[in-house]
N, C-alpha and C positions, 0 to 999 in steps of 0.2 A: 624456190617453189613456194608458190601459196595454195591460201585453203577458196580463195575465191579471184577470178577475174577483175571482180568490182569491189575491192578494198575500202575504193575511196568510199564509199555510202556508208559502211559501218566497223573500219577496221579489219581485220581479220589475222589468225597465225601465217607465218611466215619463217621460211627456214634459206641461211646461207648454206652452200656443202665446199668444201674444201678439198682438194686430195693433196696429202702430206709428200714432201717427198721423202719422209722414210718408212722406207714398202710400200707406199702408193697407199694408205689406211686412209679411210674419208672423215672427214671430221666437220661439223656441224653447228650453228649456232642458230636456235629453236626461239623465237618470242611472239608478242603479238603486238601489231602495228595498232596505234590509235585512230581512229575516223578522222578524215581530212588529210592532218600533218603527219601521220606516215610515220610517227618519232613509238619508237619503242614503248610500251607504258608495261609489260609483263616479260618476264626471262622464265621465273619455274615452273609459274603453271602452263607455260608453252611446252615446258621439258620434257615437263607430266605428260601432255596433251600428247606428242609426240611417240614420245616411250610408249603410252599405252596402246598406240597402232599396232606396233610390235607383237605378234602372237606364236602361235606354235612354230618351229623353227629357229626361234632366236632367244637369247637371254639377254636380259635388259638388266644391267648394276646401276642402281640409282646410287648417285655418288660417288661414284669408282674413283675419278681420279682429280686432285686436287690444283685446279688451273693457276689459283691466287688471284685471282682477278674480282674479286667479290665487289658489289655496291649495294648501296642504300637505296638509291634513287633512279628508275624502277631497278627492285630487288631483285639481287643476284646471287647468290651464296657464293658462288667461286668454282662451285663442285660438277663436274660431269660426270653423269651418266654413258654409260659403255653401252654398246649395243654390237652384240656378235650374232653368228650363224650359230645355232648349237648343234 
């Protein structure tokens, strides 16, 4: 899913979605694409970005669960964000 049709002229966020197979839980991976080359330049404030769609209805854990998969370059902390029905 993206945030615009036409990425290529200035970037934009962009999300994989996943379904687990244990219990079927969807799982996510939130950034934002760079203009042109399409390579990842943001992971958290895509996380952010995303989370904060989220409104009445749902609880959003920033950091909840600890992937280990962290980078420097574009920044990643490692840590996901939960997002349930409440």
């Amino acid at each position: 899913m993206a945030d615009s049709t036409y990425r290529f002229l200035d970037g934009g966020y962009h999300i994989r979605l996943w379904r687990t197979s244990f219990g079927g839980d969807v799982v996510a991976d939130a950034h934002h694409d760079m203009q042109y080359t399409h390579e990842v330049d943001e992971y958290e404030v895509a996380e952010t970005y995303i989370a904060g769609l989220y409104g009445n209805g749902w609880t959003v854990d920033a950091n909840a669960v600890n992937l280990y998969n962290s980078v420097w370059d574009p920044v990643n902390n490692g840590w996901a964000t939960r997002i349930t029905p409440s």
